[in-house]
C-alpha positions in Angstrom: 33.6 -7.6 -46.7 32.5 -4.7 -49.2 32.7 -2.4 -46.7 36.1 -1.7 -47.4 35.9 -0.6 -50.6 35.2 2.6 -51.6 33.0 4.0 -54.4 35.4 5.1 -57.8 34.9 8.6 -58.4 36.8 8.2 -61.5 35.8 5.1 -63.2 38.0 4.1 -66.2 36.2 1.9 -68.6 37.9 -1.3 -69.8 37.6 0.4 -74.0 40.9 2.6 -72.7 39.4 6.0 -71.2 42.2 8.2 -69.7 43.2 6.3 -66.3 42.1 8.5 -63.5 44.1 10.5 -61.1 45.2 8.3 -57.8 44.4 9.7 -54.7 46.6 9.4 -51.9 44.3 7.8 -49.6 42.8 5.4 -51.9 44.5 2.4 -53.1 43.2 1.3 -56.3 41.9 -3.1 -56.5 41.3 -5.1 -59.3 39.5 -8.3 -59.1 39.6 -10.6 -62.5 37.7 -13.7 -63.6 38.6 -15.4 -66.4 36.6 -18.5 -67.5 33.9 -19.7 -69.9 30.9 -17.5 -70.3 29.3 -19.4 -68.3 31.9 -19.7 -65.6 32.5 -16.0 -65.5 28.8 -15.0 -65.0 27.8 -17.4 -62.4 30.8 -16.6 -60.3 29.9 -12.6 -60.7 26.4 -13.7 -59.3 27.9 -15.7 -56.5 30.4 -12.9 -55.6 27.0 -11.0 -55.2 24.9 -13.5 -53.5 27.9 -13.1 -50.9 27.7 -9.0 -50.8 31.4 -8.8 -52.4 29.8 -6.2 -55.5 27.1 -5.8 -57.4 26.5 -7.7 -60.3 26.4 -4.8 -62.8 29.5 -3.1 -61.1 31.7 -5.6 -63.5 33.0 -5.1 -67.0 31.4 -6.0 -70.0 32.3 -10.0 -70.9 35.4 -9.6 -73.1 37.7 -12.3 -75.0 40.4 -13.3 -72.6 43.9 -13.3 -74.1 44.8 -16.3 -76.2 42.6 -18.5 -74.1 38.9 -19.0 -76.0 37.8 -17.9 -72.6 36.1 -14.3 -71.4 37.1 -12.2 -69.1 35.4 -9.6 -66.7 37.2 -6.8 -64.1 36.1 -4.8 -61.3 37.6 -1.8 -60.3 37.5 -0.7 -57.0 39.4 1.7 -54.8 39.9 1.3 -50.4 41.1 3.2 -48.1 44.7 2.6 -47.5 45.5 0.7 -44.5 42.3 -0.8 -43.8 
C-alpha cells in the first residue's frame, strides 16, 4: 500500500512553515487521526505494523479542536493517477 506514496521533498511542519510549492505530478494526501492519546498512538503503530508509514513520519500529538481529544497528521505526496 505505501508504495504509492512518494517521499515530501518539501515537508511543511504542522507549527505553520511556508506550505511548499506543488508539483504537477505529485498530488499532495493527508491522513488525520483524532482520538484520545491513547487512541491516536496505538492506531499510528497499527498503521505501521501494516507498512502504511512509519511511526515517526506523523506529527507531533496536538490538541484537537474543541474536542479534549489529540490529533496527529501525515503528509504525504503520490504520483498522480496511480
Amino acid at each position: 500500500m505505501s508504495h504509492c506514496f512518494l517521499e515530501s521533498l518539501n515537508w511543511a511542519t504542522v507549527e505553520g512553515e511556508a506550505a511548499p510549492i506543488p508539483l504537477p505530478e505529485r498530488e499532495r494526501v493527508r491522513v488525520l487521526i483524532i482520538s484520545s492519546r491513547d487512541g491516536v498512538i496505538s492506531t499510528i503503530h497499527e498503521l505501521h505494523s501494516r507498512g502504511f508509514a512509519e511511526v515517526g513520519a506523523w506529527s507531533p500529538l496536538l490538541p484537537a479542536p474543541d474536542t479534549g481529544e489529540v490529533m496527529s497528521i501525515l503528509v504525504r505526496d503520490r504520483r498522480v493517477g496511480e
